[in-house]
C-alpha positions in Angstrom: 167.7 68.4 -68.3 168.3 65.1 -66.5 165.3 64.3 -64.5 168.1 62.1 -62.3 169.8 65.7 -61.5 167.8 66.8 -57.9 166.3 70.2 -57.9 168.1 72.4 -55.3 165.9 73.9 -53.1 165.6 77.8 -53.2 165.7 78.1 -49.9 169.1 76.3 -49.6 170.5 78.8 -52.1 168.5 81.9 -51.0 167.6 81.3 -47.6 170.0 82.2 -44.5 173.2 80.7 -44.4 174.0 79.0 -41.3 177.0 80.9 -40.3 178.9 84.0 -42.3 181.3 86.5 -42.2 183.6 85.1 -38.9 185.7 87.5 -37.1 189.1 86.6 -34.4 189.1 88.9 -31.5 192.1 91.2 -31.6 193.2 89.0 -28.6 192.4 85.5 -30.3 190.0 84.2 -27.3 187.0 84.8 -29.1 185.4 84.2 -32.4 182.2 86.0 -33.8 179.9 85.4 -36.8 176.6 85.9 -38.2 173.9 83.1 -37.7 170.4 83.0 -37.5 168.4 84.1 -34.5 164.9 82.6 -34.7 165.3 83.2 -38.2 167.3 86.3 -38.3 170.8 86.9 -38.6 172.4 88.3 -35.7 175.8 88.5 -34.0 177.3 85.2 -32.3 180.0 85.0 -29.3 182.0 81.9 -28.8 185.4 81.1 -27.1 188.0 80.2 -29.7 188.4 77.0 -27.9 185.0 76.3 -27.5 182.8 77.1 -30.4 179.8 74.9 -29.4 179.0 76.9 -26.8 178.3 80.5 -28.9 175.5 82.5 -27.8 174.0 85.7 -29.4 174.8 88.6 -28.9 172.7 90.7 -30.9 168.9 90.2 -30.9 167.5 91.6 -34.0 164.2 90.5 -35.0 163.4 92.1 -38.3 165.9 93.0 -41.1 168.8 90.9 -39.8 172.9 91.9 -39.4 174.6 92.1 -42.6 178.4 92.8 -40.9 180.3 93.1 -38.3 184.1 93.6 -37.1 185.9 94.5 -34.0 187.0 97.1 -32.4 190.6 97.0 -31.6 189.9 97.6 -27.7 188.7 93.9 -28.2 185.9 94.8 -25.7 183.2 95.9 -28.3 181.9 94.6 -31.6 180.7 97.0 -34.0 178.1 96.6 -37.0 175.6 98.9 -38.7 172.2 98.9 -39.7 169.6 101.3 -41.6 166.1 101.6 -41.7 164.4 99.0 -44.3 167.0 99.4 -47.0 167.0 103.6 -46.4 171.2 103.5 -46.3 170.4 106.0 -43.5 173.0 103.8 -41.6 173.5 103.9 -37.8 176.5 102.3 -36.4 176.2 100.3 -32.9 178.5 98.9 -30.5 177.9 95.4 -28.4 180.2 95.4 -25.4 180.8 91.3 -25.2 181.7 91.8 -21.5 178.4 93.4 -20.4 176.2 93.0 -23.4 175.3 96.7 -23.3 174.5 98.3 -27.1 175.1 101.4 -27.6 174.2 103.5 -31.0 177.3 105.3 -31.5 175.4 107.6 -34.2 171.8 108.2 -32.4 171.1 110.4 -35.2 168.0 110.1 -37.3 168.0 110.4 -41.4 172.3 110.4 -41.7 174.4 108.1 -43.1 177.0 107.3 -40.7 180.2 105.3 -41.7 183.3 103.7 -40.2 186.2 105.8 -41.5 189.0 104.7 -39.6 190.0 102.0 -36.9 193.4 101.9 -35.2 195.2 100.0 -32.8 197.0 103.4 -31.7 193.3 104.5 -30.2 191.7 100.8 -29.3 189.0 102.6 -27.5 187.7 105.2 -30.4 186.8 105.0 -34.0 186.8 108.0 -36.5 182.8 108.3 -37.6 182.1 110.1 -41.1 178.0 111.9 -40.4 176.6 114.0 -42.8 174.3 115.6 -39.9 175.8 119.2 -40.5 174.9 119.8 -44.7 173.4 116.2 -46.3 175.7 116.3 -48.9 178.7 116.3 -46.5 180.2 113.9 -44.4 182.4 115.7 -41.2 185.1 113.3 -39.4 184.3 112.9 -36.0 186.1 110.5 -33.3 183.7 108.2 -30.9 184.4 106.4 -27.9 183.2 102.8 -28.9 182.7 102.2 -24.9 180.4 105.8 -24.0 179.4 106.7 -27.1 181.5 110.5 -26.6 182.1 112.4 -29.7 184.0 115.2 -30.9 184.5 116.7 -34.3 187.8 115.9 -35.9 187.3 118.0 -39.0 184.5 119.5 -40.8 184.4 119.2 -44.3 185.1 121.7 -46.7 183.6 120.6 -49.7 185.1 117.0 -50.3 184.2 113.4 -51.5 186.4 112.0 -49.4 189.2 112.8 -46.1 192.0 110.3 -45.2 193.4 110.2 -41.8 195.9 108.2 -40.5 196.9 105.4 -37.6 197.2 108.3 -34.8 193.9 110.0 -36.5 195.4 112.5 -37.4 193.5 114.4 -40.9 196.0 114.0 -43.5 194.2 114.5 -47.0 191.4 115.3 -48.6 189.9 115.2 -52.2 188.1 117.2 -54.0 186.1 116.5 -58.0 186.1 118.9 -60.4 184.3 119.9 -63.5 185.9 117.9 -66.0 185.9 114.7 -63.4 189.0 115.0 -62.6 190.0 114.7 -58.7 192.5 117.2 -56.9 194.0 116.5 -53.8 194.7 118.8 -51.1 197.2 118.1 -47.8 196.2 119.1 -44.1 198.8 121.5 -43.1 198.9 123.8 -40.1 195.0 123.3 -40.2 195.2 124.4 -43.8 194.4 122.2 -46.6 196.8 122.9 -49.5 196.7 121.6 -53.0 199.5 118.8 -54.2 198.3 116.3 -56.6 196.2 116.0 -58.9 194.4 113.1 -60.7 193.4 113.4 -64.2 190.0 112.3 -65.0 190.9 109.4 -67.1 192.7 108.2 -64.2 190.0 109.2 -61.4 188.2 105.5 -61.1 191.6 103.2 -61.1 193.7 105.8 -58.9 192.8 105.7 -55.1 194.1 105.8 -51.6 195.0 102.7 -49.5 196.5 104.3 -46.6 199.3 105.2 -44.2 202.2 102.9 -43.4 204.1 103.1 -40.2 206.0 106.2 -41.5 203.9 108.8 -41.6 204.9 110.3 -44.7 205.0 107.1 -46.5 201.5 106.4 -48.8 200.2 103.8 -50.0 198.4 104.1 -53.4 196.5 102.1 -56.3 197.9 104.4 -59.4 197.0 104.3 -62.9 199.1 107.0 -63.7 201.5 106.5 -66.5 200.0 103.0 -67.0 197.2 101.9 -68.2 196.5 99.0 -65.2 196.9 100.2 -61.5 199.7 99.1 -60.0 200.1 99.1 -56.0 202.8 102.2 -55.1 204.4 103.2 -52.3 204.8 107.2 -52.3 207.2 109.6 -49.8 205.2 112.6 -49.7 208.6 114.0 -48.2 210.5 113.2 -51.1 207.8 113.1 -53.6 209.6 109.8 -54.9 207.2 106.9 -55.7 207.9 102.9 -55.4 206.2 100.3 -57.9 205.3 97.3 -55.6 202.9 95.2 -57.7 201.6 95.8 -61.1 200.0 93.1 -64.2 199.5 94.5 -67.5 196.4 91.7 -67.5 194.5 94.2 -64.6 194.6 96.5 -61.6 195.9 95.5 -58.0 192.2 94.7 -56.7 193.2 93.7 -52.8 195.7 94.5 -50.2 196.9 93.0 -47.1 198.1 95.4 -44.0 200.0 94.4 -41.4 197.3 95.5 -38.7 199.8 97.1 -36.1 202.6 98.5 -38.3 200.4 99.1 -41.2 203.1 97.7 -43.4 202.3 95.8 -47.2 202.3 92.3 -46.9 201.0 91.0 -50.2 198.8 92.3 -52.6 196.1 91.1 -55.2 195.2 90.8 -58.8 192.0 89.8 -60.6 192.0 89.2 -64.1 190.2 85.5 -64.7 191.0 84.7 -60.8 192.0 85.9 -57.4 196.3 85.7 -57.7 198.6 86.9 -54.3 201.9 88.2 -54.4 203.6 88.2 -51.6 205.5 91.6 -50.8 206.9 91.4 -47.0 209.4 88.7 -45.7 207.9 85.3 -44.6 204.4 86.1 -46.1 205.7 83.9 -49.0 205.5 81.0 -47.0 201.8 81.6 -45.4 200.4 82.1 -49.3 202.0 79.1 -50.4 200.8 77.0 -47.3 197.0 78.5 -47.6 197.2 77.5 -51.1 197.0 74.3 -50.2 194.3 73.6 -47.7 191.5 73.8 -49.8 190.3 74.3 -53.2 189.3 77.4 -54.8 190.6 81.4 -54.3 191.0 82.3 -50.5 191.3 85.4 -49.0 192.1 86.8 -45.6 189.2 88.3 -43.8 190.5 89.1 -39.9 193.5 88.4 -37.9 194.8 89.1 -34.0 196.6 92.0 -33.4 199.8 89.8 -33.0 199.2 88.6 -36.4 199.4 85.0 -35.5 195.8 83.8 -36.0 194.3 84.7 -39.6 190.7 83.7 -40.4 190.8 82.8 -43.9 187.8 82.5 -46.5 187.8 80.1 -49.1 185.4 80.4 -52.3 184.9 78.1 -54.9 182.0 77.3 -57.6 181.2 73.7 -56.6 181.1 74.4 -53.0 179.7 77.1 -50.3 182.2 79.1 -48.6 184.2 77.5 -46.2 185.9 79.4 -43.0 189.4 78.0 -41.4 191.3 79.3 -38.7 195.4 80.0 -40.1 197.8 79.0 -37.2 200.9 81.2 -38.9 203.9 80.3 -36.6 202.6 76.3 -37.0 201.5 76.5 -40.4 198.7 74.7 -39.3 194.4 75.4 -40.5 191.5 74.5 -38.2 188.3 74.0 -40.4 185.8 76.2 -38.4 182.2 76.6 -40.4 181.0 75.8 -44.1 178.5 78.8 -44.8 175.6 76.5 -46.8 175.9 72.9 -44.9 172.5 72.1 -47.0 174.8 72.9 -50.3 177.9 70.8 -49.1 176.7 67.4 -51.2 174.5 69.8 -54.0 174.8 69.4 -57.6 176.3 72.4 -58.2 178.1 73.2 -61.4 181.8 74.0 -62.2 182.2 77.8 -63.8 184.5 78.4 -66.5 186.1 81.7 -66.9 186.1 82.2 -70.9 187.4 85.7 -72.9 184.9 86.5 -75.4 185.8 89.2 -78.2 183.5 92.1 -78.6 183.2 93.7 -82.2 185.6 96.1 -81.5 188.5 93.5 -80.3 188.1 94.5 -76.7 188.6 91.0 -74.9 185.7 90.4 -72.0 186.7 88.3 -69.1 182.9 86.1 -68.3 182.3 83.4 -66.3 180.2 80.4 -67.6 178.1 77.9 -65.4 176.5 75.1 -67.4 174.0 72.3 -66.2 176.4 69.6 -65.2 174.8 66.8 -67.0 174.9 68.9 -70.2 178.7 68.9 -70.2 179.6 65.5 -68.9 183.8 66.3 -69.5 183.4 69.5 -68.0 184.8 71.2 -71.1 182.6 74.3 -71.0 180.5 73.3 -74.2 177.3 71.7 -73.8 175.8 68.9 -75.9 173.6 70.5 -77.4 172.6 74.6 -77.1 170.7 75.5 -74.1 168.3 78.4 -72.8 170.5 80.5 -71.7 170.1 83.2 -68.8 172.6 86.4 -69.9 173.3 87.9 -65.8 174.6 91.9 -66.0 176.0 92.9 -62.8 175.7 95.9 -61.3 177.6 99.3 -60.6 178.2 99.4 -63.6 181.5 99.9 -62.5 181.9 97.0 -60.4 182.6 93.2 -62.0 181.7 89.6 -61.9 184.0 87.7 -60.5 185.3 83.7 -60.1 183.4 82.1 -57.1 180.3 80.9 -56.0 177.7 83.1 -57.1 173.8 81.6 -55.7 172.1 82.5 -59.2 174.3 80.4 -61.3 174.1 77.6 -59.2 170.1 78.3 -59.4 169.8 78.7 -62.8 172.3 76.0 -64.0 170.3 73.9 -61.8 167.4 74.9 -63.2 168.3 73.8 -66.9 170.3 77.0 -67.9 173.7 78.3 -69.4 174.4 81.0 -67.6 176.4 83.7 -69.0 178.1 86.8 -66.7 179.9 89.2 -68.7 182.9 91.9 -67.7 181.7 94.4 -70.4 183.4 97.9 -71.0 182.7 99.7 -68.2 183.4 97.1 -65.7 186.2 97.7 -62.8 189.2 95.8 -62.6 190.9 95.7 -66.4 192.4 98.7 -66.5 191.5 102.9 -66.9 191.1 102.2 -70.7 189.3 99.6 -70.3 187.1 101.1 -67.7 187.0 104.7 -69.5 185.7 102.8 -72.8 182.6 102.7 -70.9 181.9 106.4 -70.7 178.6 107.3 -71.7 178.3 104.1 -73.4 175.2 102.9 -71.5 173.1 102.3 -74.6 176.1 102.0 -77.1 178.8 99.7 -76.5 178.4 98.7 -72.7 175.1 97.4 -74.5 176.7 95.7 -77.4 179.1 94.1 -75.3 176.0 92.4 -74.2 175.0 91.3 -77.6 178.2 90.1 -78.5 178.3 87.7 -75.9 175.0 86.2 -76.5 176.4 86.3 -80.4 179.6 84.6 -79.1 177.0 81.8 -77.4 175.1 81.2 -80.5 178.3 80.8 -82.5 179.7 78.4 -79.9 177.0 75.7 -79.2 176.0 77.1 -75.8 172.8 79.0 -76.3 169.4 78.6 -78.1 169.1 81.6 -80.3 165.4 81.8 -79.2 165.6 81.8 -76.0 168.0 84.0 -74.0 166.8 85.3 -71.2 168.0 88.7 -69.3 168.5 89.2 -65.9 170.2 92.1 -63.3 169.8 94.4 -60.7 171.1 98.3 -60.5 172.3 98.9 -63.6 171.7 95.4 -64.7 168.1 96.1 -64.4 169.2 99.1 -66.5 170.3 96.4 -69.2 167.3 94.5 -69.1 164.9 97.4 -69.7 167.6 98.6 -72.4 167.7 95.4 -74.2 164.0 94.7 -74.6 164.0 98.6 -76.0 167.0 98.7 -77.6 167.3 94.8 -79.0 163.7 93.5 -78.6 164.5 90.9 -81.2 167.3 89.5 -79.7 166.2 88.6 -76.2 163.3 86.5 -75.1 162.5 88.1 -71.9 163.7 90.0 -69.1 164.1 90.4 -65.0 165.0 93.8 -64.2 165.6 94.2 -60.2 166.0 97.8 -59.4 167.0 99.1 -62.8 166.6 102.5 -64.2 164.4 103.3 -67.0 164.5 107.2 -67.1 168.2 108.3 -66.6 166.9 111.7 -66.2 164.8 111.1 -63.3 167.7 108.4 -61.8 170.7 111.6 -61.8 168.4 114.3 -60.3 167.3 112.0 -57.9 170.2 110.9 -56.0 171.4 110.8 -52.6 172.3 113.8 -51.1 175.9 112.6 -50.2 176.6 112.1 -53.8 176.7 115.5 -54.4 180.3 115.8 -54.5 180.7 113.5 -57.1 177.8 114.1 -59.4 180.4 115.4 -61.9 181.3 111.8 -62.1 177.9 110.5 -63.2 178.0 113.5 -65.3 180.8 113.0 -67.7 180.4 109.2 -67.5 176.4 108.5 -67.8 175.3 112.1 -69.3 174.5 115.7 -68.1 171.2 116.6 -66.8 172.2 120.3 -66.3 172.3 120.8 -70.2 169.6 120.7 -73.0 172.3 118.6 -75.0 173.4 116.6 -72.0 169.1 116.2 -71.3 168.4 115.0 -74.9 171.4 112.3 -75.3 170.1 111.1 -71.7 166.5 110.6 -73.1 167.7 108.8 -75.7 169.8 106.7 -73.6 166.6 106.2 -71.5 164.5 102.5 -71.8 161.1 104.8 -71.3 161.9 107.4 -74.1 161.0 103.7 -76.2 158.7 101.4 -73.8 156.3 101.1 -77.1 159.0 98.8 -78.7 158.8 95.9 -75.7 157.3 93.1 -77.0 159.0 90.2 -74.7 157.8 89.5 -70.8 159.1 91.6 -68.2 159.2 91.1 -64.8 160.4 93.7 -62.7 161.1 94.1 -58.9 161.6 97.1 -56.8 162.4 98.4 -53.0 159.9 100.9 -52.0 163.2 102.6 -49.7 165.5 102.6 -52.4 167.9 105.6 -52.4 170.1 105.1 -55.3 167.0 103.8 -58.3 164.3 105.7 -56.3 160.8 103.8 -56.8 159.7 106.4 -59.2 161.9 104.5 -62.1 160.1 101.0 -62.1 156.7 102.7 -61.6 157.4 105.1 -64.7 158.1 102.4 -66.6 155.3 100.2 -65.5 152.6 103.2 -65.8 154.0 103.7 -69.6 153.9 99.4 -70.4 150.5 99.6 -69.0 148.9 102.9 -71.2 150.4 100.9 -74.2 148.6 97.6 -73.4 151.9 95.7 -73.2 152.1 93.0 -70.4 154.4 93.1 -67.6 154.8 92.1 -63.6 155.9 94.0 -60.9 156.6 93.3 -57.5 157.1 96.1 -55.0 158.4 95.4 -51.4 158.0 98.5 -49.3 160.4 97.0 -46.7 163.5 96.9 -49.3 165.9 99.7 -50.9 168.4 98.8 -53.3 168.6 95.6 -53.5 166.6 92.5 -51.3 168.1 92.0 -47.6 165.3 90.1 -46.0 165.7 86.4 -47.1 162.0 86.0 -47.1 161.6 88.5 -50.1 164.7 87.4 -51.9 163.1 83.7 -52.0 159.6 85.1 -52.6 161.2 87.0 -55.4 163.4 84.5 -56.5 160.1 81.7 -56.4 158.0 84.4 -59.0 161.6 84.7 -61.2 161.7 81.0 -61.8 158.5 80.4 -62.6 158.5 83.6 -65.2 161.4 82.2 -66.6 160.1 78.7 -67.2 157.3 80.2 -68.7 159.8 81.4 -71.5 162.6 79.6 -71.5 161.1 75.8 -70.2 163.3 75.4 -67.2 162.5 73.5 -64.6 160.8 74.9 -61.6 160.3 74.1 -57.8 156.8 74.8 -57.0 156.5 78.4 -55.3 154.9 76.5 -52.2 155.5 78.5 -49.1 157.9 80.6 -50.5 156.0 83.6 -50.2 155.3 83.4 -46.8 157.1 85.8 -44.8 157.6 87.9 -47.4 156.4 91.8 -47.5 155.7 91.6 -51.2 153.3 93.6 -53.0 152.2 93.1 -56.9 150.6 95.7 -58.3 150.6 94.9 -61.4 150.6 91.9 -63.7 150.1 88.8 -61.0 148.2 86.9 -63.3 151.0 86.2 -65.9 153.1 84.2 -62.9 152.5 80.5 -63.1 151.4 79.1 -59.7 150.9 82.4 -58.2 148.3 82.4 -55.9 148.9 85.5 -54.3 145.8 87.9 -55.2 147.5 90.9 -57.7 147.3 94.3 -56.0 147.1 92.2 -52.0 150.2 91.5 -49.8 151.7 88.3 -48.2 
């Protein structure tokens, strides 16, 4: 790599942003966002017409605020916290005109969540609290302003119960065996069955929600197609309206009028964000927003009058960028960029590509190269490159077009880096999606291995060295590919990956129960001998004797989803065979690092261990510990410029 490209500091990609996720009032006199507090991010109050002189709100001095939104009262601003990554969430409310905060869900060891806000009860949210049975989440309305609650309905047994603008409980759905989903209507405080999902349509068929007719629903539907389309149903009538569809991939966003609860537009994803505009005048706004700034935007709050949007723009060579959308001017104020320390950074265009897998199934992936390796910007370096492969998580979820903070740090760094949609992923479609079924170590896997294949073939990567890297069940693909494929990768960095699928099923949260069936027919059945066996063999530890390329591994003591248990089974087993590895436990983290100080301390110990094996550049690790709550029990002394003493703390 150029030695004339500048290193980006970590801690400009990793550290805090200076401002995120910016809210309008519902009255438009006030803007909020997240910003640091003496180092910690926290709630920020400002006039709209006079941002310079915000003051927190919020005075959190450990874990930080990850969200936030308004109530529609426009008197209190809500946002939720857990315990050290324990997704035991509590939800709070800040009233701006007193400053009072007030736990709405003072309950110990439950995971509350916001189920429903409406302008038709601006003083009162709906509350889902699985405080009755753990594995059940009753609806229960809260005054935002006292913190008075009463049960709207208990649960009978579902994964999940819709209400609608007046809160009043509308359906409810149940999974069965087979992963299917029925649905049952609340009727003369009955629930009655009506419709049924099948199971091949159960992860691309969902609820949006009520419009301003009561009986009129608004659905994402697979059924009859293969991608979900956006339809409007009359549960009166039964009769059913196709709004938006793409044979490319599933409607992926929605925009609500926030009063009438009408459509106004709706979303596609298949390389990149695309609106269509569904309502009258909304035509006009997209086209307008369009043009303000580069890269895909997307709506993030408005005022109840709809007149004032806060829009969010993301794009690959710059941090996100926040404007204020006048609608009946057509004018934009330019309110915050996210990463002022990225705004003049060398950071790298990304280039969605389609990569075949063996099969023919296309693979939408994004590629970021280092820019002085492709001087035209035609996606092609050079000459080939290390190469960093990154798996997302989920595994239903996707990578996306955008700014993503690891490819502008590896690609900085000296590194293709590769993300790949592989079968499995959300977005493309139920057959696409359903191809993924208990595929973990088959074809979700050789997906994997195509793509690298594909970055041989085309110039991009070195053979010998292509590097690994994901959390969840990336971390799953990590562990799985220096089992499974220990030839073809050259190390791995598995963050909060499962290496015993057994252990990860019968080990998750409580409130999952309703949907275990789900991980059952789509990972593998614990509850059988059959289902058992093909899970062991699906399992990274069933074959830890076969790893024969570094591995570094991080984990959250408090993780709830890929319990602790799975990187220290994995670790234990490296460690009886002799084989090498590095772990780094942070007992203040679940699923996932919050804390910015562990997330650059991690991060630091990652770019070293990749350097190691790929010959990247680095930035020293310096003080990029400090802070930090990590713990390395094992394997400190195969980190370059680690100082830290293995089996002490920061």
């Amino acid at each position: 790599m150029d030695a004339n490209t500048p290193l980006i500091p970590r801690r400009h990609i990793f550290g805090n942003p200076e401002r995120a996720c910016v809210r309008i009032s519902p009255d438009g006199q006030h803007l909020t966002w997240l910003a640091p507090l003496d180092g910690v991010m926290n709630i920020w109050l400002a006039p709209s017409d006079d941002l310079d002189t915000a003051r927190p709100i919020t005075r959190d001095t450990h874990r930080g605020i990850q969200s936030h939104l308004w109530a529609p009262n426009g008197r209190v601003v809500l946002y939720d916290q857990d315990r050290d990554g324990d997704e035991n969430w509590h939800i709070y409310g800040i009233n701006v005109e007193s400053g009072q905060c007030l736990d709405l869900t003072p309950i110990d060891g439950v995971a509350a969540f916001v189920a429903k806000l409406s302008y038709h009860h601006p003083d009162s949210l709906v509350v889902g609290l699985n405080d009755r049975d753990e594995s059940l989440h009753d609806l229960y309305v809260i005054n935002v302003l006292t913190g008075e609650r009463r049960l709207l309905v208990e649960n009978p047994g579902y994964q999940l119960i819709t209400v609608d603008r007046d809160f009043q409980v509308r359906l409810g759905e149940k999974m069965e065996a087979d992963g299917s989903v029925q649905r049952y209507r609340f009727e003369r405080e009955e629930w009655r069955p009506f419709d049924r999902i099948p199971v091949e349509d159960s992860m691309t068929t969902y609820i949006v929600g009520f419009e301003n007719d009561p009986d009129q629903l608004l659905m994402v539907d697979s059924r009859d197609r293969d991608t979900a389309a956006l339809v409007r149903w009359n549960l009166a009538s039964g009769k059913s309206e196709t709004l938006l569809s793409d044979e490319r991939a599933d409607v992926s966003d929605v925009m609500i009028q926030p009063v009438t609860h009408t459509v106004q537009a709706a979303a596609v994803e298949y390389e990149r964000l695309e609106w269509t505009p569904l309502a009258a005048g909304i035509e006009n706004d997209l086209a307008y927003l369009n043009t303000v700034c580069d890269g895909d935007f997307s709506v993030v709050s408005r005022t109840r009058d709809d007149r004032q949007w806060i829009v969010a723009y993301s794009s690959p060579e710059q941090p996100g960028r926040f404007y204020r959308y006048d609608r009946a001017n057509k004018t934009t104020d330019f309110l915050f960029n996210s990463r002022p320390d990225l705004e003049n950074a060398p950071l790298s265009p990304m280039h969605p590509v389609i990569i075949p897998a063996r099969d023919g199934l296309n693979l939408v992936s994004y590629l970021t190269l280092p820019l002085e390796s492709d001087p035209d910007r035609s996606g092609v370096p050079s000459a080939p490159l290390p190469m960093v492969l990154l798996v997302h998580g989920g595994p239903w979820g996707r990578d996306s077009y955008g700014p993503d903070a690891k490819h502008h740090w590896l690609a900085n760094r000296g590194y293709a880096v590769l993300s790949v949609n592989f079968r499995g992923s959300s977005g493309f479609g139920k057959a696409f999606i359903n191809a993924g079924d208990r595929e973990w170590a088959g074809n979700m896997h050789n997906d994997l291995v195509d793509a690298v294949d594909w970055a041989v073939e085309h110039g991009i990567a070195q053979r010998d060295k292509v590097a690994i890297m994901g959390g969840s069940y990336g971390g799953y693909a990590t562990l799985a590919s220096l089992t499974f494929t220990p030839d073809v990768f050259a190390c791995g960095v598995d963050l909060v990956g499962p290496a015993n699928l057994i252990t990860l099923l019968e080990s998750i949260p409580p409130y999952w129960a309703t949907i275990f069936d789900m991980f059952a027919n789509r990972v593998g059945d614990p509850r059988t001998e059959a289902g058992r066996a093909f899970l062991r063999e699906s399992s990274p530890l069933t074959f830890v004797d076969r790893i024969c390329k570094p591995l570094l591994i991080g984990q959250g003591a408090n993780d709830p989803r890929v319990k602790q248990q799975e990187s220290d089974q994995i670790v234990a087993a490296m460690k009886e065979n002799d084989i090498p590895v590095t772990y780094a436990l942070y007992p203040d983290e679940g699923h996932g690092f919050v804390r910015p100080e562990n997330a650059l301390s991690f991060n630091a110990i990652a770019e070293h261990f990749l350097a190691t094996v790929l010959g990247g550049r680095v930035e020293p690790i310096g003080n990029d510990l400090e802070g930090a709550s990590l713990h390395i029990p094992e394997g400190g002394q195969y980190i370059q410029d680690l100082t830290l003493d293995q089996g002490s703390s920061t």
